[in-house]
Each structure stands twice: as C-alpha cells, then as structure tokens.
N, C-alpha and C positions, 0 to 999 in steps of 0.2 A: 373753426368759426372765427371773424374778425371779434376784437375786442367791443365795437363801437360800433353804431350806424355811420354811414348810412346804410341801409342793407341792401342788396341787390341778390342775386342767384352766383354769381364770380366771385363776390366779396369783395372786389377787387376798388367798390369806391367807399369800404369802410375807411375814416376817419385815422383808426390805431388798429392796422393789420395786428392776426395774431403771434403773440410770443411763442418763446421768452426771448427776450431782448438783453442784446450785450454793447458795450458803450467804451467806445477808447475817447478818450480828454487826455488834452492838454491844458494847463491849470497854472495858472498863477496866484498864490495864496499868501494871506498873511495870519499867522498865530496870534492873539492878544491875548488879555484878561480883561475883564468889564467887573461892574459891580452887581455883586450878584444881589444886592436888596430890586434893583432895574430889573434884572434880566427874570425874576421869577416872579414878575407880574406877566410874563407872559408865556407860565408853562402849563402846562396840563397840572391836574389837582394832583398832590403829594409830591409831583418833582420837584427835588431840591437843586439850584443849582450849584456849579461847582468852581466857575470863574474866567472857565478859558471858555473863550470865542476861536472861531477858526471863519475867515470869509475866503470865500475863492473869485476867481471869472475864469470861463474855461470852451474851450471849442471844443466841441462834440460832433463826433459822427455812431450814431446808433444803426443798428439792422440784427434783423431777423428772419433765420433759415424761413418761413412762411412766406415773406414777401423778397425775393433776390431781387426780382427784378427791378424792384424801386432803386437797387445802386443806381444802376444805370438808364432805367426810364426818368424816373423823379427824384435825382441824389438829394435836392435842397429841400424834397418831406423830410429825409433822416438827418439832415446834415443841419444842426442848430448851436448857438451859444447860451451862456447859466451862467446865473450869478447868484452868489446865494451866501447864508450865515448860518452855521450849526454852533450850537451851545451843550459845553459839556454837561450831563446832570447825575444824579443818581436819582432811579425808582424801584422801591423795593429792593433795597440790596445790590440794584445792577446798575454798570454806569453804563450812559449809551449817548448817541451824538442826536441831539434832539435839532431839528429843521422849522425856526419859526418860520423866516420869508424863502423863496425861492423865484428866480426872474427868467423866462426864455424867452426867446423870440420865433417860436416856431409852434403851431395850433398844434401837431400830432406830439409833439412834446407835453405841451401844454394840457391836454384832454388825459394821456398817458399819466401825467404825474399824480393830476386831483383823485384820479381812478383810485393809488395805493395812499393820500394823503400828503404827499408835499403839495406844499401851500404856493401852485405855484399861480403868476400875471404875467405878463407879455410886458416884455421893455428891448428897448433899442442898446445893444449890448456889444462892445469894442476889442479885441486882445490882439496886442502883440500875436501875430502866428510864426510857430515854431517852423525849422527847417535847419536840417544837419551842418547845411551851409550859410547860415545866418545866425551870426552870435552877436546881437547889441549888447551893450555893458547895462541895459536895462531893459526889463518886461512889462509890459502894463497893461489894465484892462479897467472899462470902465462902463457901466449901464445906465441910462437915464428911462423915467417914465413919468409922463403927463409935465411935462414942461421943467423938471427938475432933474440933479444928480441924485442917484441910490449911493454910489460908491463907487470909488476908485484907488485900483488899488498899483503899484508899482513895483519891483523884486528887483535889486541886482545880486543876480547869485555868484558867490565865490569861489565852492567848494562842491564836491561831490557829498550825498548821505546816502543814507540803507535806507531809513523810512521816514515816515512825516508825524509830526505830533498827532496830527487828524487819526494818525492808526490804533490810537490809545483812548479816543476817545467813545470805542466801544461801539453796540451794533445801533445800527440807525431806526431811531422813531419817531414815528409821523403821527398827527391828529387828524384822523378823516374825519371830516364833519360837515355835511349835507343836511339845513337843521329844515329843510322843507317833506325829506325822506325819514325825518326823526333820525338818520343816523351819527351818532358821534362816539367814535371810537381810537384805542390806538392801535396801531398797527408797526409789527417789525420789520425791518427790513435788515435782511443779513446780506452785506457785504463778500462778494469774493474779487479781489485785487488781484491784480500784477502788476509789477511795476516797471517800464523799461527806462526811465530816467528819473533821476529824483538829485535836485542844486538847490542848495540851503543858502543863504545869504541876510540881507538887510531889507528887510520890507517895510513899505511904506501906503499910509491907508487917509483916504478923505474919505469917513462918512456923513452921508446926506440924508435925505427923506425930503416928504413931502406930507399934504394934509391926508392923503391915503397912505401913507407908509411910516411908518411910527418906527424907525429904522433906532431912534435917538435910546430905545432901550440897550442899546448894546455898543455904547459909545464907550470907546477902551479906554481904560486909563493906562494901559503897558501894553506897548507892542514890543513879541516876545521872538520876531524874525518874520523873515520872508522866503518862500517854498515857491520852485519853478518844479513841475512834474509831469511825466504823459505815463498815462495808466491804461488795462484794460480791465472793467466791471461787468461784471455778472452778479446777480440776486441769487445766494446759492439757498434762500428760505425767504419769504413772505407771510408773515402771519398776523393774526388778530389776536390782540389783547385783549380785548374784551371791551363791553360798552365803558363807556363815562358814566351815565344815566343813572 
C-alpha cells in the first residue's frame, strides 16, 4: 500500500509510493559550535544541548524497490536537494543529532519527511554538483525561501578523512507534532551510512533567516571546518518515543 493519498486501485498516483526508502547525497557541510543557552530554546523538554551545530546542503536521489519505475518514468519525484541544521544534544542519558529546521524543494520529499517528523518547508536550494571529473578548489550550496537567504554554505577540501563529526553526533531525533491530530511526539531515527567519499578541509557559513525562520538560534560563534561527502542512507530502525503530552 502507498504511503499517502491520493488513492487510486494502481497506487500508482499516491503522493509517497511505499517503502523503505534508501537515499545517496552528495553534501557539503560545515561543523560549528553555537551557544547553547540559544540553541535550547528550541528543543524538546529535558534536552540539553551540547554546542556543536552541523548544517549541510546536499543533492539527493532517493528510491524505492515499490516504485522502479519512477527512475525512469518520473526521476525529478525522487531526485531533490536539503538543507538543513542538526544540534548536538543529550536526552536521558543518550546523545543524539536533533533536526530543528530542514528545507527541500521537492512535495514527495516534503510530505515523506513531516510523516517520520523532520521539520521540513520547501525552498529554492543550489550545490556545486559533484563529478569524478570536476574538481573546483571550492564547493558550495545555498537555499533561499520567501524572498530571503537560509544559508550558504562553502568547503574547500584539502585532504582525504574516514568519517565526519556528524558521525558522533549520535542517532537522529525528530518532534512529530500535528497539534490539530493532538499528536506530539518524539521519534528515532536510526541511521545506516556508507560512505564512498569523505574531504575535510576549511568551510565557510553565511547564516540568514527570515520572519518565518528564526534560523538566528544557531548563529556559531566557531566554525570547527568544512566536510565535502557522498553517502548511501538507509533507516535501519524508526521509532517512537513516546508522547510529549
């Protein structure tokens, strides 16, 4: 069964064909630290946070064994870009990579994401694209929405690494919260990576906002590098924490 209406007898004009869904990025990132008296006005009750930011922008091609034929009927359903900011935290004992904002430019991304809880909106969103035969001395990627910049970010990488700070920063948690469903909950999301490139270098960050995007909680005071990477994700667990309420 499709995730989503619309429904039909084929399925075939639901909205988020059914999973599970695997997702190779390519990503341009930068690691900071912010202040964390800012950044825990906007977490969930009892997280604490821990200091490090991590923002990316990243072109994404998603699919799923349920729907093939969208590669090649409709590649630009699965084929979107993200931009986004996770904050280190602890809850309960556990540290995990908490997702306040998240940005795409693509509806079945978009409906897909609010389903498990990332927080995500539609913006117009730019990256350097990667290609074995195209090496500029710098990467960059940048989103804007409703007439401003989110962020932009820049990488020149130097060097090869094994993995990225992002890896430390523990398993991913989302705030579903639908307050017309009464639902508000948190939800895990467990990461499975691979990694086929990963260049550590100097990165570089303009953060922006606007009157709907209160971006300015997570304004760094140290930027701690810049990460160029192409990954493949899978959710190897999805779970619910339990209500807020």
């Amino acid at each position: 069964m499709p995730w989503t209406g619309p429904l039909t007898p084929s399925g075939r004009s639901a909205l988020v064909p059914e999973g599970p869904w695997i997702y190779l990025m390519d990503a341009v990132a930068v690691h900071a630290k912010g202040s964390a008296e800012r950044i825990s006005q906007v977490l969930p009750p009892g997280a604490k946070p821990l200091g490090d930011l991590w923002f990316y922008i990243a072109d994404i091609i998603s699919y799923s064994s349920s729907s093939e034929e969208m590669n090649y009927l409709s590649p630009d359903l699965l084929q979107y870009r993200e931009a986004a900011v996770f904050v280190k935290i602890e809850l309960n004992g556990r540290k995990h990579a908490y997702c306040p904002f998240m940005y795409v430019d693509n509806d079945v991304s978009l409906v897909r994401g609010l389903m498990f809880g990332f927080p995500k909106k539609m913006a117009r969103i730019e990256i350097t694209r990667f290609h074995e035969l195209f090496e500029p001395k710098k990467y960059g990627g940048s989103a804007y929405r409703a007439g401003y910049n989110l962020l932009r970010i820049a990488v020149e990488p130097k060097a090869k690494a094994e993995r990225i700070p992002f890896d430390d920063f523990g398993s991913w948690l989302l705030r579903r919260y639908f307050k017309p469903m009464g639902v508000d909950e948190l939800v895990e999301f467990v990461p499975e990576v691979h990694y086929s490139r990963i260049l550590s270098g100097e990165g570089f960050l303009e953060l922006g906002g606007g009157f709907n995007d209160e971006l300015d909680f997570f304004e760094p005071s140290e930027l701690l590098g810049g990460y160029l990477y192409s990954l493949r994700l899978r959710a190897s667990e999805i779970r619910s924490l339990g209500s807020l309420e």
